[in-house]
N, C-alpha and C positions, 0 to 999 in steps of 0.2 A: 356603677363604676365609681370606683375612688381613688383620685390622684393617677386617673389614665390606666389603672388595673382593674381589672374585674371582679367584683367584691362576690364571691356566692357560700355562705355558711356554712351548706351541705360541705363543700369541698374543704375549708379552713377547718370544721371539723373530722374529715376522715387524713388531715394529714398532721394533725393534733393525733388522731386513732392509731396511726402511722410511726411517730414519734414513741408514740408511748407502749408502743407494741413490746408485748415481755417475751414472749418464743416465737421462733423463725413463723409459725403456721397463722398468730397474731396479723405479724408483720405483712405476710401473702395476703390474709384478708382483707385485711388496711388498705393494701396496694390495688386490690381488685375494684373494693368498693370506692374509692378515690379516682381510679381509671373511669367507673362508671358514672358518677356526679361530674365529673371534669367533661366527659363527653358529652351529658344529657346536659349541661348547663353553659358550653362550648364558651369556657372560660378562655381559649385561646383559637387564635385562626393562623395559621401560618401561610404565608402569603407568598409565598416561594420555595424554591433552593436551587443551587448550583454550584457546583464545582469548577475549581480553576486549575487548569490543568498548565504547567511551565515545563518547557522544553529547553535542554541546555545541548551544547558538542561535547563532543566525549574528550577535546583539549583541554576542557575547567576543570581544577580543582577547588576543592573546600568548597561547595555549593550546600549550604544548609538549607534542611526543609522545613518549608514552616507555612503559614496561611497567606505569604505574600512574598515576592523576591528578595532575600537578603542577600548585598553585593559585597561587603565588607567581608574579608578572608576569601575571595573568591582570586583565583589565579591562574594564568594560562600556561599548561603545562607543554614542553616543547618535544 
């Protein structure tokens, strides 16, 4: 590990492989063998998910969707 990332060669080199890919079928294999070093070398762990789900009345207007409530332009329509 360095600097709290996961250091593994195999991977830094298949996405160098990845980059440098010259036609689409390159690029696919790049992609393949990168999935597969990344997994056998569980470069990352994700430790959750979840969605937020917001609930508005059908009086608001200007209700912008976004990753958290934004109330700025929002207005109650009579």
């Amino acid at each position: 590990m360095s600097n709290g990332w996961a250091k593994s060669p195999s991977v830094e080199a298949e996405i160098a492989a990845w980059f440098d890919a010259k036609t689409l079928e390159e690029e696919r294999s790049a992609a393949q063998r990168l999935n597969e070093a990344a997994l056998s070398e569980v470069v990352c762990t994700p430790l959750g998910w979840y969605l937020r789900y917001f609930a508005w009345t059908k009086d608001l207007a200007g209700v912008t969707q976004g990753p958290l409530p934004f109330f700025w332009g929002v207005s109650k329509t009579v």
